[in-house]
N, C-alpha and C positions, 0 to 999 in steps of 0.2 A: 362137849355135848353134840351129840351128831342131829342138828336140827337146820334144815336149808329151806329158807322161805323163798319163793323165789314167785314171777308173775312169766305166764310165757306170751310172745308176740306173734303174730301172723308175718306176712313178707311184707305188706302195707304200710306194719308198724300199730296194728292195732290189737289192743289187748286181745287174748285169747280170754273168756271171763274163766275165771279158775273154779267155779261150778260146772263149767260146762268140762275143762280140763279135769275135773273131778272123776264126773261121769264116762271117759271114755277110758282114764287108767281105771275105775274100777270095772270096767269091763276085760280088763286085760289081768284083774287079781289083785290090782295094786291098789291100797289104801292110804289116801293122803285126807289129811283135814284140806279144808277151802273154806275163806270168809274172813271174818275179820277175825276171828278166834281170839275173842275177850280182852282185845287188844286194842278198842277202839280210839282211843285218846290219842296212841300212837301212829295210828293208821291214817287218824284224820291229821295230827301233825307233820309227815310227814308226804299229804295228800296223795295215800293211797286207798282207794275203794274197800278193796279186797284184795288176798295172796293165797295162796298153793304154799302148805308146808310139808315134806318128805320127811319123817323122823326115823333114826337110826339106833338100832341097840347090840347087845351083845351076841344076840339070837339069829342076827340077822349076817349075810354072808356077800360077798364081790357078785355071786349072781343076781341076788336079790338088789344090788347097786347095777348092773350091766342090765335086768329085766325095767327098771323104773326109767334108765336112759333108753331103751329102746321104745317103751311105751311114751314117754315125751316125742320120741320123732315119729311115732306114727300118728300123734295125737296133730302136730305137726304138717304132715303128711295131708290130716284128714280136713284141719282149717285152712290150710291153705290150696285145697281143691278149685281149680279152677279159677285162681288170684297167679296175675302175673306181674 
């Protein structure tokens, strides 16, 4: 199943919220779910808020994996502006 939930952090260490990571890869074309995605019982047992899930299918190609890692480091990039 090509399905990667994953949360991403600033330099700090502080969660990037994955609605806000949401909004900057869909500015780049890239569509991820974000939130608890019907999965709350498990989210809140394993005390997490929310996640970023990237899903993968047959249709989909190594650019389309090289365009969502690059859009994470600019997303990256853009939270940690001005954080040293």
């Amino acid at each position: 199943i090509g399905v990667i939930s994953f949360n991403l952090f600033d330099n700090k260490g502080n969660l990037i919220h994955p609605h806000d990571l949401n909004t900057v890869l869909d500015g780049e074309g890239i569509a991820i779910r974000s939130g608890h995605m019907c999965c709350m019982p498990l989210m809140e047992k394993l005390n997490i808020a929310s996640a970023a899930r990237a899903s993968f299918h047959i249709y989909n190609n190594f650019e389309d994996v090289d365009k969502l890692a690059n859009a994470i480091e600019k997303a990256k990039l853009i939270f940690n502006k001005g954080l040293k």
